[in-house]
C-alpha positions as CSV (number, residue, x, y, z in Angstrom):
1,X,90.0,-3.8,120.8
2,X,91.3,-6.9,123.0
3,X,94.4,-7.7,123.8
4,X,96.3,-10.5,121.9
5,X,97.2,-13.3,124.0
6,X,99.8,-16.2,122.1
7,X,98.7,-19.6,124.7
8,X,101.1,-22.3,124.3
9,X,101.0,-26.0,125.5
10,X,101.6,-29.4,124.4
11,X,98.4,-30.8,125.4
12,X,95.4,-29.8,123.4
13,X,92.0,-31.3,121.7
14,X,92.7,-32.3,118.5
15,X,89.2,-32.3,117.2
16,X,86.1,-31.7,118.7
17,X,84.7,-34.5,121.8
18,X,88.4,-35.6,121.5
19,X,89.2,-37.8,124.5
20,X,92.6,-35.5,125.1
21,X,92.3,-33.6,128.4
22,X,91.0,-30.4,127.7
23,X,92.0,-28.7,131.4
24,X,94.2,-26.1,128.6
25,X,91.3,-25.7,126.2
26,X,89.0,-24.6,129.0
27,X,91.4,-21.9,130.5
28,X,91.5,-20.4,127.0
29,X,87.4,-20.8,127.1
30,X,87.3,-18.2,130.1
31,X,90.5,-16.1,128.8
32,X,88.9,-15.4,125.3
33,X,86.5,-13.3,127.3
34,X,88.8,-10.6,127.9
35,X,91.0,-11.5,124.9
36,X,91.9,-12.9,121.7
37,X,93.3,-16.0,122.2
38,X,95.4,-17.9,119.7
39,X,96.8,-21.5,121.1
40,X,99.7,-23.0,119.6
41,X,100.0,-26.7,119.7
42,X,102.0,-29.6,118.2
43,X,100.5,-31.2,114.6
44,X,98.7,-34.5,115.5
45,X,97.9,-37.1,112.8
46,X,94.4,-36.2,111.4
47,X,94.2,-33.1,112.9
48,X,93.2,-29.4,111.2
49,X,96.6,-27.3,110.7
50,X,94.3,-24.5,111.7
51,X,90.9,-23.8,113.1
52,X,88.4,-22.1,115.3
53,X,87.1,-23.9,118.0
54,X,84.4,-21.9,120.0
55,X,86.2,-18.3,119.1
56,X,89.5,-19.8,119.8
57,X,92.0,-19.7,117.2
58,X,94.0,-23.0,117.0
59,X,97.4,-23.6,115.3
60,X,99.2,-27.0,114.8
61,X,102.7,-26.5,114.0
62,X,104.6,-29.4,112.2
63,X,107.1,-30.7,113.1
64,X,108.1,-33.6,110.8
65,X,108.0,-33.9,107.2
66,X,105.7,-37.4,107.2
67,X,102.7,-36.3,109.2
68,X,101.8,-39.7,110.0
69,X,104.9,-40.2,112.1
70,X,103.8,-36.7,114.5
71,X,103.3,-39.0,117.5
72,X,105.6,-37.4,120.4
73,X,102.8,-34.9,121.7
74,X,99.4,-37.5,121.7
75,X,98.4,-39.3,122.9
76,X,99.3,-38.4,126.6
77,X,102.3,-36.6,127.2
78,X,105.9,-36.3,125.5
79,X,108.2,-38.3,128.0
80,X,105.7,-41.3,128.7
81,X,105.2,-41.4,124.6
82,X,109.7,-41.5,124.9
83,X,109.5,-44.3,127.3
84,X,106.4,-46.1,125.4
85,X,108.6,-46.3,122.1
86,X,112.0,-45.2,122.5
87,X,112.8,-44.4,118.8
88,X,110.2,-41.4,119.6
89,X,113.2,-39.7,120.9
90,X,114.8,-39.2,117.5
91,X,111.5,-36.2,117.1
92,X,112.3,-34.1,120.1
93,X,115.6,-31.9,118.1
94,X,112.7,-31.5,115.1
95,X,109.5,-30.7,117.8
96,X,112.0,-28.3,119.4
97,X,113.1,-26.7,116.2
98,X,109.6,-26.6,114.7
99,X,108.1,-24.9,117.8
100,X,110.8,-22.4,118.3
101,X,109.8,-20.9,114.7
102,X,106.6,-21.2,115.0
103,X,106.4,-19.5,118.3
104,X,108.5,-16.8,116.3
105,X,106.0,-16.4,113.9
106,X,103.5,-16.1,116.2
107,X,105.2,-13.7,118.2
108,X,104.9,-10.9,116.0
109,X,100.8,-11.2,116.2
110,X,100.4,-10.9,120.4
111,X,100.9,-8.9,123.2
112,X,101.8,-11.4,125.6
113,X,102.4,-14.9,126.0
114,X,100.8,-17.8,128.5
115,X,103.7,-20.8,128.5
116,X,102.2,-23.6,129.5
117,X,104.9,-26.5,130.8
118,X,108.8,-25.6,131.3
119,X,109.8,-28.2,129.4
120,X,109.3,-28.4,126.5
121,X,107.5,-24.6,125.5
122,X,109.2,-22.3,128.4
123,X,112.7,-23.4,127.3
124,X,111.7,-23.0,123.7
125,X,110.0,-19.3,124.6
126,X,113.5,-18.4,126.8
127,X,115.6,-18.2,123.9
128,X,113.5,-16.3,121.8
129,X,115.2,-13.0,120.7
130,X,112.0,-11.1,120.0
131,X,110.6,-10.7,123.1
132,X,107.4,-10.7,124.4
133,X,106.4,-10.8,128.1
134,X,105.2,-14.1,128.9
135,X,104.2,-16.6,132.1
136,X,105.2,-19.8,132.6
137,X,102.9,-22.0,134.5
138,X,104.3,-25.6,135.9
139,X,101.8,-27.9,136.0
140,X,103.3,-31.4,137.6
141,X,105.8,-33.3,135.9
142,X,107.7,-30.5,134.0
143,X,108.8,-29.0,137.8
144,X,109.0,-32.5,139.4
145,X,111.1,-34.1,137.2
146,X,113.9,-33.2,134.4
147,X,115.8,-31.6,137.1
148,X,119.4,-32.6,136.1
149,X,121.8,-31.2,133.6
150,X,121.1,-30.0,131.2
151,X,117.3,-29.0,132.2
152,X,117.8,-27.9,135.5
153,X,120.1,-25.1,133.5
154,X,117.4,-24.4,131.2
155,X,114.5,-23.9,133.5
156,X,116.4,-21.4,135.4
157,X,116.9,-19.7,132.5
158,X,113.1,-20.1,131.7
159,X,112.7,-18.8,135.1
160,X,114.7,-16.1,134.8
161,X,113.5,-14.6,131.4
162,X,109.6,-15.0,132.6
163,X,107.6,-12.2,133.6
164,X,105.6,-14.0,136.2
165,X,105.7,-18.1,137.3
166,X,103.0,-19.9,138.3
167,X,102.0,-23.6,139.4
168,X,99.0,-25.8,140.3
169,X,99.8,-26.2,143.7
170,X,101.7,-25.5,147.0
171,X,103.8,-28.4,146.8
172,X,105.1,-27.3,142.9
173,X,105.8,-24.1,144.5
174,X,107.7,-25.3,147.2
175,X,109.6,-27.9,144.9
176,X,110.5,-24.7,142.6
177,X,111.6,-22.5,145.6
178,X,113.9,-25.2,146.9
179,X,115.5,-26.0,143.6
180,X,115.6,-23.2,141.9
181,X,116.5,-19.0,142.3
182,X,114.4,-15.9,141.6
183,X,111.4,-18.1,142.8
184,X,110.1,-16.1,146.0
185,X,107.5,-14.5,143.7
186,X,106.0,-17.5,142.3
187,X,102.2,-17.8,142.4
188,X,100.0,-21.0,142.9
189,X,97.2,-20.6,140.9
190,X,95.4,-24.5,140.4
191,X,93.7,-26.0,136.9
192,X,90.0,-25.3,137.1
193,X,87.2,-26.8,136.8
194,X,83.8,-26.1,135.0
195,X,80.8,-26.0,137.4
196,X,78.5,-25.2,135.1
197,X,78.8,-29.1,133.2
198,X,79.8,-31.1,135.9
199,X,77.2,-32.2,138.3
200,X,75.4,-34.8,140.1
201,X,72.6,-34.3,137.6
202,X,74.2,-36.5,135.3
203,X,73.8,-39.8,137.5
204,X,73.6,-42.5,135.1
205,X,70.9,-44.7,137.3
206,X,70.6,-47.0,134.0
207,X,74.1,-47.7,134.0
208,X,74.3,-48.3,138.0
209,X,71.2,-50.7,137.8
210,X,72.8,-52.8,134.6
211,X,75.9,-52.8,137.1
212,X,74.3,-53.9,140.1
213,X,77.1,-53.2,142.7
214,X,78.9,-49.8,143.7
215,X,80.9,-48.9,141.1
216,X,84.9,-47.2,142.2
217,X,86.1,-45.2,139.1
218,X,89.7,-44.6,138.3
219,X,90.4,-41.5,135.4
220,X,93.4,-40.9,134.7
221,X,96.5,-41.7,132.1
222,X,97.5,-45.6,132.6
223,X,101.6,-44.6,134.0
224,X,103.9,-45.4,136.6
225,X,102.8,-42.4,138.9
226,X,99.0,-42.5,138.5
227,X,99.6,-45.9,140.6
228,X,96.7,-47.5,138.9
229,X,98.4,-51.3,139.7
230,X,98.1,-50.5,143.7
231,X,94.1,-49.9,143.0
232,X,94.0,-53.0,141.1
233,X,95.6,-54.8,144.5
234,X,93.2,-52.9,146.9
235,X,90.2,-54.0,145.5
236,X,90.3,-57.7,146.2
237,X,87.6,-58.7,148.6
238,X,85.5,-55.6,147.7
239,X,82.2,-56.5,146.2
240,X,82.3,-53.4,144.0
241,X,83.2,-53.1,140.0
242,X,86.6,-51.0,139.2
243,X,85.7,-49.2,135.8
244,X,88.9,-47.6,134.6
245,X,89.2,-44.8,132.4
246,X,92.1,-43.8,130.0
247,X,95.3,-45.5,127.9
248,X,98.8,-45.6,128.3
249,X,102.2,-47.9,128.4
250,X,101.1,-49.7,131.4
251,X,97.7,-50.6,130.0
252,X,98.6,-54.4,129.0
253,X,100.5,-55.0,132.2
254,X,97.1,-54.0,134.3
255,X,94.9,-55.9,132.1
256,X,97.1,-59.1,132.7
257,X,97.3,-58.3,136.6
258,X,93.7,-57.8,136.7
259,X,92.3,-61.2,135.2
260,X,95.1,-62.6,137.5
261,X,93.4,-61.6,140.8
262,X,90.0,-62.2,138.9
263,X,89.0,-58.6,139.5
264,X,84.9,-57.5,138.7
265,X,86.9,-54.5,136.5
266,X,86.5,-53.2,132.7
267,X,89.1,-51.4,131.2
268,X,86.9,-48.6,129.3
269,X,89.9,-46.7,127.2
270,X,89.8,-42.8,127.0
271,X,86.7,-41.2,127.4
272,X,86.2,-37.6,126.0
273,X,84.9,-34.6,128.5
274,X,81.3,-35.6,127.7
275,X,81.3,-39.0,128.4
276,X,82.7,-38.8,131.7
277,X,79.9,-36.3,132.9
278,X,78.0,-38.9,133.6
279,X,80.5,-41.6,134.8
280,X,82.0,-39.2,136.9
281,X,78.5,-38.5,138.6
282,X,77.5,-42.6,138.5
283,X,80.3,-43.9,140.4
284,X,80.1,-44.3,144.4
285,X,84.1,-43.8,145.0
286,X,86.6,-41.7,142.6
287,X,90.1,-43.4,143.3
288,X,93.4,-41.8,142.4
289,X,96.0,-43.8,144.1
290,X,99.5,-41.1,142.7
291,X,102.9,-42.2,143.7
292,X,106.0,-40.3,142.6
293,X,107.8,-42.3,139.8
294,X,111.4,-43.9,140.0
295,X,112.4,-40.7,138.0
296,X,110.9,-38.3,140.8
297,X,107.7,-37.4,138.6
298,X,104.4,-36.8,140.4
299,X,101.6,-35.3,140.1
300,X,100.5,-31.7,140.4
301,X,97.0,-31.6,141.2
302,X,95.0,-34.0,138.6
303,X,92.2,-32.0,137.1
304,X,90.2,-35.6,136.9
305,X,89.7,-35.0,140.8
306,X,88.3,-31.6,140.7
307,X,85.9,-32.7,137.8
308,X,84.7,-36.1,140.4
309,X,84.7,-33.9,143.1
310,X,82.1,-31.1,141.0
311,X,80.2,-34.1,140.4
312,X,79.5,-34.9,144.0
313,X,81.8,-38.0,143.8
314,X,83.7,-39.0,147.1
315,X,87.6,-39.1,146.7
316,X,90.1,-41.7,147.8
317,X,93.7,-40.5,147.0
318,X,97.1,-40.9,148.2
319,X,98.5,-37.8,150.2
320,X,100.8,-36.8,147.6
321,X,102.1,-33.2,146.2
322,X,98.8,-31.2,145.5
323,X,96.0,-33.5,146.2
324,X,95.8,-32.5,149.7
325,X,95.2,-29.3,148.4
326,X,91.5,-30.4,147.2
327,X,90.6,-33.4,149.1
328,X,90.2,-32.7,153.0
329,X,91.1,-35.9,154.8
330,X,87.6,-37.4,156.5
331,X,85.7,-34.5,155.4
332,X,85.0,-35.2,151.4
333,X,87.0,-38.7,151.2
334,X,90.1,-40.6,152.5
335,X,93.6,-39.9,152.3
336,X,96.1,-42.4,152.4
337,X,99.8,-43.2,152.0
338,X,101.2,-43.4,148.3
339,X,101.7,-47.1,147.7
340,X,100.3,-48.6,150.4
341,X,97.6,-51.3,149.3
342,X,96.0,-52.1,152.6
343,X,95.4,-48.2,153.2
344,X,93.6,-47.5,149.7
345,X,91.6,-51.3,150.3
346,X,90.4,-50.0,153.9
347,X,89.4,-46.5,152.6
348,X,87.2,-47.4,149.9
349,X,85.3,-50.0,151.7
350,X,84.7,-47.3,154.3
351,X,82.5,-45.4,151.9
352,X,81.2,-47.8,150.6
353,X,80.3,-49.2,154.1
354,X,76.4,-50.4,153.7
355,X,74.7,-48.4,156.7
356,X,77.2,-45.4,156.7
357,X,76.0,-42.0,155.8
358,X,79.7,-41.3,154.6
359,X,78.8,-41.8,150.7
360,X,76.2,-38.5,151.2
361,X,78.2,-37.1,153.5
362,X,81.4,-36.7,151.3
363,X,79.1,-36.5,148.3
364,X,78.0,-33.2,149.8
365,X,81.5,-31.5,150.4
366,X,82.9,-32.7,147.5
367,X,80.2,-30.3,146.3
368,X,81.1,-27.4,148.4
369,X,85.0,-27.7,148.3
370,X,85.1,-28.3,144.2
371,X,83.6,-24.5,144.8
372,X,87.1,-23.0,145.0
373,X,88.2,-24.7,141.9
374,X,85.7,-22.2,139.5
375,X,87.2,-21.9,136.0
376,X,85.8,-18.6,136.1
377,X,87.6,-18.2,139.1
378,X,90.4,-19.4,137.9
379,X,90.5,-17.3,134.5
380,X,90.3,-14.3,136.7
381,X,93.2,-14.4,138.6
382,X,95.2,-15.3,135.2
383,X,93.4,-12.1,133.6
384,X,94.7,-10.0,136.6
385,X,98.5,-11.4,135.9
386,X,98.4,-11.2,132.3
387,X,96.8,-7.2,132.6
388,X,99.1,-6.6,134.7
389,X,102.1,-8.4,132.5
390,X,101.1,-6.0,129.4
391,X,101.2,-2.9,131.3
């Protein structure tokens, strides 16, 4: 019989071909393989209190009585939804409550725990009193920022209660080990990506011919450190069209500054896993221009690059926290210094440069690097730390 694994995390699909990154769903997709996984997730307006997706057992807990006004979790993330709409706050004492029984609940029905996030499910999962041995994997923001009192007091804790730690990347790692004790053991194990649906195959040659110029493609949630107003900047005087993928507070602000510099650019709006297959594998340049936020928040290592990257597309991307880790400077892209406009303009038009064989070149070893990024890679080494967590 398998072994029971409780998967908690904050960032889930809430129905099927939802546009919600699914980098958490996938990692269950490989663990179910080896055991039966049940994922616990906040309630989301019009979403099932309980289901099966694919073998995976999915439950929503609640965590206010009008289900309508369950809007701290999606879409996006918890503290850009706070700073979106302030009064959003007032949920967090209810969503911490709610999870902390429901995680109790669920408790008495696995044999070990994957925490995904510190804040808010590792500091709900520390002061537990029926323990189960559980990791904790930091995945950007939750280790980057929230590093004052009180949270700084709680992670440790977190920290200190967990049976193994993990992060996305070598720069998370060192942030925890600098920061925090009881951290010389933590592991860097990065978000995966599927090979087997992500390829150039999917070129969409219709929709490069109805565009009729290279197209640069920007994925990613529309907030202060994704640094999609710097893009918007670099690309005057490129004769290329910007298509932008994805929501979020800044949205409105972009849209103004782009009809301002009278940018060739469509704002698209989330896109589900599907749909960017092929937009991933149609565009000429994948940009992701991350800057750390006024609060200290950056990026881990965005899964949107390793999915651009398995679909042969070349990468232009600041040289910040974990992206280094997956884009090799000159070999499958550019990259460049957070924030700097001129940097980001110059690196794009050099792949695009009419003449170059850069676009195949990187093209190619996008290919090859997105290689050490296999979710069934990936699943494997969890499956080794959770094994060796229930022994």
């Amino acid at each position: 019989m398998k072994k029971r694994l409780l998967v908690t995390a904050s960032t889930f699909p809430r129905w099927k071909d939802d546009t919600e990154p699914k980098f958490i769903y996938d990692l269950c997709m490989q663990l179910k393989q080896h055991y039966d996984v049940t994922a616990l997730v906040p309630a989301a307006p019009g979403a099932r209190s309980t289901e099966t997706m694919e073998g995976i057992r999915v439950k929503r807990f609640r965590y206010f009585p009008i289900a309508s006004l369950q809007t701290l979790a999606y879409p996006g993330a918890i503290v850009p939804r706070i700073r979106e709409k302030k009064a959003r706050a007032l949920l967090v004492p209810f969503f911490f409550i709610a999870q902390y029984f429901a995680t109790r609940r669920e408790l008495k029905h696995c044999d070990a725990v994957l925490v995904n996030w510190f804040v808010p499910q590792g500091v709900t999962q520390s002061f537990l009193r029926r323990k189960k041995p559980y990791i904790v994997s930091g995945l950007g923001g939750d280790v980057t920022s929230l590093n004052g009192f009180p949270f700084k007091q709680l992670k440790q804790r977190v920290i200190d209660d967990a049976g193994a730690v993990t992060v996305v990347s070598r720069d998370l790692k060192h942030t925890l080990q600098t920061r925090y004790r009881h951290t010389q053991h933590v592991q860097v194990i990065p978000m995966g990506v599927d090979l087997t649906f992500f390829g150039p195959k999917h070129r969409d040659e219709a929709l490069r011919k109805t565009i009729g110029k290279p197209i640069v493609l920007f994925v990613a949630r529309l907030a202060e450190k994704k640094g999609a107003r710097y893009l918007l900047e670099a690309m005057q005087g490129l004769d290329a069209k910007l298509l932008i993928v994805g929501d979020g507070p800044e949205r409105a602000m972009l849209e103004g500054r782009a009809r301002q510099l009278q940018l060739d650019c469509e704002f698209l709006g989330p896109k589900n896993k599907t749909e960017l297959q092929s937009l991933y594998a149609s565009c000429d340049v994948f940009a992701a221009p991350s800057v750390v936020a006024a609060d200290g928040d950056k990026d881990g290592l965005p899964v949107a690059i390793l999915e651009a990257m398995a679909s042969g597309a070349p990468i232009v991307a600041s040289d910040i926290a974990g992206i280094g880790e997956a884009v090799a400077d000159g070999e499958n892209g550019y990259l460049t210094k957070p924030g700097d406009v001129d940097a980001l303009h110059t690196a794009i038009a050099k792949v695009l440069s009419p003449g170059d064989d850069g676009y195949k070149r990187f093209s190619q070893r996008s290919l090859a690097l997105a290689g050490r990024f296999d979710f069934a890679q990936i699943g494997e080494e969890y499956r080794k730390l959770i094994d060796a967590l229930i022994r």
